[in-house]
Structures are given as C-alpha cells and as structure tokens.
C-alpha positions, 0 to 999 in steps of 0.5 A: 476516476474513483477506484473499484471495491472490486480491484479493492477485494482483489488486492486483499485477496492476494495479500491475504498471506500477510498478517495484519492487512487492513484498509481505509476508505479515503475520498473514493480510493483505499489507504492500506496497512500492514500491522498498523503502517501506511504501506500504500494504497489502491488509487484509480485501480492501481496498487501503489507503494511507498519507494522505500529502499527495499520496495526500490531493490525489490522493483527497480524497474517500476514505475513512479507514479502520482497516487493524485495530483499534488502527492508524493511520487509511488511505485506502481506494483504492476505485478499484484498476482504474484502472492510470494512476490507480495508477501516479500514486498509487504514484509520488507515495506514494513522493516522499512516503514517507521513505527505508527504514531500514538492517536490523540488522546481526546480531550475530557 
C-alpha cells in the first residue's frame, strides 16, 4: 500500500513549527528531513522514526515497526496530533542524528 499525498500534508502541517522540514518522494512513500537529516518517514500512512536514544526515552511504549520488508526496524510515532510533542521529538531526533554527508562531486 502506497502512502497518501494527503497523510503526507498532514504530517507536514503538524510539523510546520520545525524549522527545516523537508520531504522526498521515494517509490510511493515519503523520506522526511530535518535541517538536511533522515529523520523517518511516512510508509502505508504511518509516521516512522528512527529509534534513536532520545526518540526511545521520548517513546518507550511505541511500536517497532518495518517502514518495508527487509528494512531496518522504526517507531510508530502513533500520536502525530500533538504538535509540542513533535517539535520535541524533531528536535531531539536531530541531536541525536549524525550530520549529513557531503553529495558527490560530479565528474567534469
């Protein structure tokens, strides 16, 4: 099952109070960033999170879940209306995250 643009919107909508939010299509389901690092992303309309350390303390209860077969397990952030909750969540994803790493230079 292929997420929704709309489930998409919604997620954005409610993290709209993060700075540097941004999306990529990828094979019907959407990776999302913040400030230039993978966070998670939207997969059969779920919103999934990296299991960081501080998303674990933030979620201890939530689910594990497979965003597809053969991937990595995330967490199931099951409560995406809460927009503080998110910002935390967001912000505390990203101190945690590695910093991104340079593009390939192409070739002249």
């Amino acid at each position: 099952m292929a997420s929704s643009k709309g489930y998409l919107e919604f997620i954005l909508e409610q993290l709209s109070g993060t700075e540097g939010v941004t999306y990529r299509s990828m094979m019907s389901e959407y990776i999302l960033y913040v400030r230039g690092k993978v966070i998670g992303g939207i997969y059969d309309d779920r919103f999934l999170v990296k299991p960081t350390p501080s998303a674990l303390a933030l979620m201890p209860e939530a689910a594990r879940e497979l965003p597809y077969e053969g991937a990595k397990e995330m967490l199931l952030v099951d409560n995406p209306e809460d927009r503080e909750f998110l910002r935390t969540l967001m912000d505390a994803l990203y101190d945690d995250l590695p910093e991104p790493k340079p593009g390939r230079k192409k070739k002249s």
